[in-house]
C-alpha positions as CSV (number, residue, x, y, z in Angstrom):
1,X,-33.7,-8.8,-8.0
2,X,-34.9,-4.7,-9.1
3,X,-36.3,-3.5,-11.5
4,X,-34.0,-0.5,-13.1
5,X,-35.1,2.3,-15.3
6,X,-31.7,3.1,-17.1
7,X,-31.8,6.4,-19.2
8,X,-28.9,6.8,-21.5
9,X,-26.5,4.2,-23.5
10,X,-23.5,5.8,-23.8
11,X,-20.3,4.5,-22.8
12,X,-21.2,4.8,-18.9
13,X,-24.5,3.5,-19.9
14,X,-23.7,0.2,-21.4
15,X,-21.2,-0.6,-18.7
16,X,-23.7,-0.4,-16.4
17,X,-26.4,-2.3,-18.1
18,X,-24.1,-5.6,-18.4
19,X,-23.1,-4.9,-14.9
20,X,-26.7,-4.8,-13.8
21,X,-27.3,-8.2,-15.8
22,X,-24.7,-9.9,-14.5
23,X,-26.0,-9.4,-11.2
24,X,-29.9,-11.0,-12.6
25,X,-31.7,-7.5,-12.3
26,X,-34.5,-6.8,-14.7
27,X,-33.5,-3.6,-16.7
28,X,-35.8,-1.3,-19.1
29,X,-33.0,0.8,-21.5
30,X,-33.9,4.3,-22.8
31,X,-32.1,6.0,-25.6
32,X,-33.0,8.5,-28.0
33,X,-30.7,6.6,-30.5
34,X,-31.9,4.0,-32.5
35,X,-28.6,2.2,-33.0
36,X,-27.4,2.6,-28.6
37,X,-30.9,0.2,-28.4
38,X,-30.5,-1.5,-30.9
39,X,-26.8,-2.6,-29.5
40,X,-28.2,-3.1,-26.0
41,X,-31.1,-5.5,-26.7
42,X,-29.1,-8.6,-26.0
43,X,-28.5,-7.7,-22.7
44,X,-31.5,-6.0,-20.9
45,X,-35.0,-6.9,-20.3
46,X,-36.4,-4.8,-22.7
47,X,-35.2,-1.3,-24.3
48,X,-37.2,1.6,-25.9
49,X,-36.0,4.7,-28.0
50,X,-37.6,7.6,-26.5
51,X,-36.5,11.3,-24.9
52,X,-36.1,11.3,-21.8
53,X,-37.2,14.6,-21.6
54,X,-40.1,14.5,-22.9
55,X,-43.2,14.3,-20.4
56,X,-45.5,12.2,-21.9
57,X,-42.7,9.8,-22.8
58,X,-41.7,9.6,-19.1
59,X,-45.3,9.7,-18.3
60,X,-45.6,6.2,-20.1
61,X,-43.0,4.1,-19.1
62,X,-44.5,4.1,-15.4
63,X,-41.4,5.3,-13.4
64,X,-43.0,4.9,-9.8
65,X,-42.5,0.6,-10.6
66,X,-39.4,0.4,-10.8
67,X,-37.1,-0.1,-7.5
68,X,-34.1,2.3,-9.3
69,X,-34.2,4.8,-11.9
70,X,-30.5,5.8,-13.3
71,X,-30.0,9.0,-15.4
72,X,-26.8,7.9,-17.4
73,X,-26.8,10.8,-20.0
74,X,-23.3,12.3,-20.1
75,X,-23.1,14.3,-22.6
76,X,-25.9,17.3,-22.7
77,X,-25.9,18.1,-19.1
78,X,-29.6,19.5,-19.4
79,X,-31.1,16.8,-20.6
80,X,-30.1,15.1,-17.9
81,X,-31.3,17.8,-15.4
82,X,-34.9,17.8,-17.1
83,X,-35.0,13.8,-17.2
84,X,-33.7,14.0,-13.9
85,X,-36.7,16.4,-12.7
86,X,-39.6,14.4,-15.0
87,X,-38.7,11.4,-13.0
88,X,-38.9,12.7,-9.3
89,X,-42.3,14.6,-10.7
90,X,-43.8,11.0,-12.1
91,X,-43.1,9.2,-8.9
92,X,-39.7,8.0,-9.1
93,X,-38.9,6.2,-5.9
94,X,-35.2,6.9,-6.4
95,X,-32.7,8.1,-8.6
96,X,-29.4,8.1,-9.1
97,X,-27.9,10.5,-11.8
98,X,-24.3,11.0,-13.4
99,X,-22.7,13.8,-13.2
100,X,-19.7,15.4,-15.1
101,X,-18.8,18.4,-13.1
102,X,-19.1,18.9,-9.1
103,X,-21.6,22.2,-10.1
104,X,-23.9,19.5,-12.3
105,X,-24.1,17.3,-8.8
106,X,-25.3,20.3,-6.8
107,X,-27.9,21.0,-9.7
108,X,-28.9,17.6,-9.8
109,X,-29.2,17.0,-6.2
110,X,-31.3,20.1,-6.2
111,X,-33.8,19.0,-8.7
112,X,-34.8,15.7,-7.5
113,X,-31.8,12.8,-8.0
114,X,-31.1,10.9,-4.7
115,X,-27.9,10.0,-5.0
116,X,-25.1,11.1,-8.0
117,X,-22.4,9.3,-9.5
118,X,-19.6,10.6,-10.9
119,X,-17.2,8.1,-12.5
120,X,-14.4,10.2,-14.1
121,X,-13.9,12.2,-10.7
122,X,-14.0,8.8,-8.6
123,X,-11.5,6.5,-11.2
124,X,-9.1,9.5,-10.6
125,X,-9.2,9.4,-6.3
126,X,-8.8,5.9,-7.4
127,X,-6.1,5.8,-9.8
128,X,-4.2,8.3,-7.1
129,X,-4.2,5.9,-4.7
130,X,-4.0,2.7,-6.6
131,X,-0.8,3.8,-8.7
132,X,0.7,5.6,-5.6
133,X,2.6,2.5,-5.0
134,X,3.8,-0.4,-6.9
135,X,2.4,-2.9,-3.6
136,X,-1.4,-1.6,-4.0
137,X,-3.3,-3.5,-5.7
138,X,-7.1,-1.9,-5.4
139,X,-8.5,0.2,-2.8
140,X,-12.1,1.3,-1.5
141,X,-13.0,4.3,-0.2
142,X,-15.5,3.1,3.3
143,X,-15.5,7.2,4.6
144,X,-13.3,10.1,4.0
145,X,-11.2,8.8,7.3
146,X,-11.6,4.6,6.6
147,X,-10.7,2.6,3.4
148,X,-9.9,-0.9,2.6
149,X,-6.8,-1.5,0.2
150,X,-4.9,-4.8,-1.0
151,X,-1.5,-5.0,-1.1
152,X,1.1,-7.2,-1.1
153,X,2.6,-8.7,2.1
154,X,6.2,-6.9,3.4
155,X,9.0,-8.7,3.0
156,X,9.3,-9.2,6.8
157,X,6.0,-10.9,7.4
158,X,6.6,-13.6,5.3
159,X,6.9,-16.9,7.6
160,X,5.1,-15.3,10.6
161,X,1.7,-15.0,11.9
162,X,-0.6,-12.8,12.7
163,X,-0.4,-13.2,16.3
164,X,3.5,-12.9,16.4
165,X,3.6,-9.8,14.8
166,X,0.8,-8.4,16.6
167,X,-0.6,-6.9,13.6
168,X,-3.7,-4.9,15.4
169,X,-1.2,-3.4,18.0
170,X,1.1,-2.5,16.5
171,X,-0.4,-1.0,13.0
172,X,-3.6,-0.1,14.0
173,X,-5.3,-2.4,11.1
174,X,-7.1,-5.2,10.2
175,X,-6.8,-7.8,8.2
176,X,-10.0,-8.6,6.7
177,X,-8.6,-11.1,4.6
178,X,-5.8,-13.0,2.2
179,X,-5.6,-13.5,-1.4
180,X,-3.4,-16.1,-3.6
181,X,-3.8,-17.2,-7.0
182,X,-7.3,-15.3,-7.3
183,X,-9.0,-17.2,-3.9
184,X,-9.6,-15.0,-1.4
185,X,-9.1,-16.4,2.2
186,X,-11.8,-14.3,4.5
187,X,-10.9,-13.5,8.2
188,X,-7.4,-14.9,8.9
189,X,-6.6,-16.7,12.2
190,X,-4.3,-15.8,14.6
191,X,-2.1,-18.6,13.6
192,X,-2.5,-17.9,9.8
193,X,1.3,-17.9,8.4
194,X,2.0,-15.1,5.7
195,X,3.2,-16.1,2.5
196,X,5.5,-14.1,0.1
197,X,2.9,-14.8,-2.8
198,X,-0.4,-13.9,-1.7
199,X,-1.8,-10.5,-1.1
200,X,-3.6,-8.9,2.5
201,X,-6.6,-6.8,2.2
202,X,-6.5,-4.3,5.2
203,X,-9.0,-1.9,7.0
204,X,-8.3,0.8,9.0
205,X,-8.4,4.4,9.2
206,X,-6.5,6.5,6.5
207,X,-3.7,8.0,8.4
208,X,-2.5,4.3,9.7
209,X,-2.9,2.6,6.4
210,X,-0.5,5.3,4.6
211,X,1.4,5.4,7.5
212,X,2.0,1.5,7.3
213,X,2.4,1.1,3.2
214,X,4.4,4.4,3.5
215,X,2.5,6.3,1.0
């Protein structure tokens, strides 16, 4: 379990606070609206209304305790640079901010965030890839050269295994594992029979994925 500073309850915000719940982290929400808090109380540790901008604000909530610190502001790109800044200045261990535009990461980056996340740029590379095809199901991005993606099984795998059709071979992939009906069937045997219902999820590099699904 960590203890996350998360600055900013917009839309991005929220999602992010439920997600961090769900996963039993203690959270402290900052907003300096009343009525984003006020909304968030039932699902964070504890929430404050403050600006994130100000020093003696930042000063006070005692950034260097928590594990993560997470500038979510997305609409007024320098308050989230000055936020950003205050943190790194007050002992922020490490902070991750969002960004909107690639010149706001490179500014961010520069002025003390860690890491940066940008959500509307990365659901678009996945959107590409995910509607690309009607077989892909989801896909994750390992390295600019390796990704995993699930897709359904081709029509002439169903009834044969993995060691008849010599999947590593001849595709150049792996199959890390199957799904069917929402279970998810980790690391395959040799002698595990493909199914027309169920779905693979595959690893390998880029070019022999696309080259495989045909995309």
């Amino acid at each position: 379990m960590k203890s996350v500073l998360l600055i900013g309850l917009g839309r991005f915000g929220r999602h992010m606070a439920q997600g961090l719940r769900e996963l039993h982290h203690e959270v402290l929400a900052v907003d300096i609206n009343e009525q984003r808090v006020n909304d968030m109380l039932p699902y964070v540790t504890n929430a404050q209304i403050g600006d994130a901008t100000n020093e003696q604000f930042v000063e006070s909530l005692g950034v260097r305790n928590f594990d993560l610190c997470v500038v979510a502001i997305g609409d007024n790109f320098q308050s989230s640079l000055e936020a950003t800044a205050l943190l790194k200045e007050y002992g922020a261990p490490f902070v991750v901010a969002r960004a909107a535009r690639d010149v706001h990461a490179k500014f961010l980056l520069r002025n003390g965030a860690d890491d940066v996340v940008y959500p509307e740029k990365q659901m678009a590379s996945w959107a590409a890839v995910r509607y690309s095809s009607d077989h892909i199901f989801d896909y994750v991005e390992l390295t600019e050269d390796h990704s995993i993606f699930e897709t359904a099984v081709p029509g002439d795998w169903v009834g044969k295994t993995v060691v008849e059709l010599a999947v590593r071979q001849k595709y150049r992939i792996n199959i890390l594992a199957t799904k069917k009906n929402g279970k998810l069937d980790p690391l395959p045997g040799p002698n595990h029979c493909f199914q027309a219902d169920e779905t693979i999820l595959i690893l390998g590099a880029n070019r022999d994925i696309q080259k495989f699904l045909h995309i």
